[in-house]
C-alpha positions, 0 to 999 in steps of 0.5 A: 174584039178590037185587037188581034190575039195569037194562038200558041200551041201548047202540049203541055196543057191538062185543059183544051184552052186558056185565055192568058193575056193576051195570047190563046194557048190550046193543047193540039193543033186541031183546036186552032180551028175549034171556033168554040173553044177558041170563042170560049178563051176570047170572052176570057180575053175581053173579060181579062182586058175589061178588068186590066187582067191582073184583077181578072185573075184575082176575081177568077181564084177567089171565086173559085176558093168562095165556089169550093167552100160551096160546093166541096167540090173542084169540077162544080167549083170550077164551072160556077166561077161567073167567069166560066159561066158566062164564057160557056154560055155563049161560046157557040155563038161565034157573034157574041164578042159583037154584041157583048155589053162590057162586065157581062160577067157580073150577070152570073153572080147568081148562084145556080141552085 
């Protein structure tokens, strides 16, 4: 990816992962060594560092609020944010961050019927 990002421990989280630039935090420690969560959280790391991160988290909430008047429903909501879509779609593939074209995101703006 270019940089190293570090890994923070935190107990405290409702979800397994997130990507806040530029550090990984994940809920227990077995997930220090879950190579697709933490391949999820680096495309989110490379898609926050491509948009200087605070437009990142501006596109991510106002897709999510678009998704929720869609949808009328948060889980839906969530994995449709084209952030979330692209970072699952390719989290097992350990190479993708290799290969990766810069906004790939902007791919899944499609709406998923």
């Amino acid at each position: 990816m270019g940089y190293r990002y570090k890994i923070i421990v935190a107990p405290f989280l409702k979800v397994s992962g997130m990507a806040l630039f530029p550090v990984i935090l994940v809920n227990n420690k077995e997930l220090l060594n879950d190579a697709v969560v933490i391949n999820h959280e680096r495309i989110h790391l490379k898609q926050q560092a491509e948009l200087l991160v605070i437009p990142f988290y501006l596109l991510y909430l106002i897709n999510y609020l678009v998704n929720l008047m869609i949808y009328h429903n948060h889980n839906v909501a969530y994995l449709n944010i084209i952030f979330e879509r692209e970072a699952y779609a390719n989290e097992a593939d350990t190479h993708y961050i290799r290969y990766r074209r810069w906004y790939s995101w902007c791919r899944y703006f499609k709406l998923k019927q």
